[in-house]
Residue, then its C-alpha position, 0 to 999 in steps of 0.5 A: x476454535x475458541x472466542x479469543x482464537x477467533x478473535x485473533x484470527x479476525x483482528x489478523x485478518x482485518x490487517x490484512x484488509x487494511x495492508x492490502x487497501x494501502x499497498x493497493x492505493x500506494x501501488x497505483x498511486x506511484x507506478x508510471x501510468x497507473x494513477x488513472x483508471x484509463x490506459x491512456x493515463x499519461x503518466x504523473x510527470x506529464x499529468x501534473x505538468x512538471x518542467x525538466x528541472x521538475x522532472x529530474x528532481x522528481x526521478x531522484x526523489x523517487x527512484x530510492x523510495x521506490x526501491x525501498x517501496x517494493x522491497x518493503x511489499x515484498x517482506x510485507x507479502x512473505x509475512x502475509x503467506x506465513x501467516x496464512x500458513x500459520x492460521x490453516x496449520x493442524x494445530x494453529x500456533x498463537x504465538x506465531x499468528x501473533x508474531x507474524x500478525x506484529x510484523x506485519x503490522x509493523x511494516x505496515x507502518x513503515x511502508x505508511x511512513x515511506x508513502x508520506x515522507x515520500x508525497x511530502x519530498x514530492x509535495x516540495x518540489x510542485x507548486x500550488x496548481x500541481x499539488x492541487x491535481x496530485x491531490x485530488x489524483x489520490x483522492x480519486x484513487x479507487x479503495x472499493x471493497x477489500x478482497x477478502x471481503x469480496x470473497x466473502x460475499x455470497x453470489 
């Protein structure tokens, strides 16, 4: 495999890493009693203290995006397999490498974007006390090694 090759590869790869880091945060962030490590996690309506007018605009806000969320996870995980595909072909195809590598890419950005305009609408409806929990809820979120790393390590 050539230099360029195999810095392609590594550039796609290190996307990959990163897709997956997001989509990881993202996913326990916003799924119903996985925010926290323990099984008992009461789910975020309950942890940040919503009242019922909360709540209900909380579901509205959310049941879109989560919609659009899952959907974009699923476009983001049909391209992550063509690209895998595409790099352990025969003969490798750059150019599909590449176009897979920019799609993902960007939808990799828009899954972003729909994660912050989503923590802004939900940032709306909570008062001071609430973001500071929800705050400090997602920087406790767990980002650890990424999977292809582990893979990687010798045991």
């Amino acid at each position: 495999m050539s230099r360029i090759m195999l810095m392609r590869v590594a550039l796609a790869l290190s996307l990959l890493v990163n897709l997956g880091g997001l989509g990881a945060i993202g996913w326990r962030t916003l799924q119903p009693g996985a925010a926290g490590h323990a099984v008992d996690f009461p789910g975020l309506a309950r942890y940040l203290g919503l009242d019922e007018a909360q709540r209900r605009n909380w579901s509205e806000a959310e049941a879109g995006f989560l919609e659009r969320f899952r959907a974009g996870a699923r476009q983001i995980h049909a391209r992550r397999d063509r690209l895998i595909d595409a790099i352990f072909a025969p003969t490798p195809d750059m150019q599909a490498i590449e176009a897979e590598r920019a799609a993902i890419a960007q939808l990799q950005d828009e899954q972003q974007k729909l994660v912050i305009e989503q923590l802004l609408r939900e940032r709306q409806l909570l008062d001071v006390d609430q973001r500071a929990r929800l705050r400090e809820l997602l920087r406790q979120q767990p980002i650890g090694p990424a999977r292809v790393e582990e893979l990687h390590q010798d045991r």
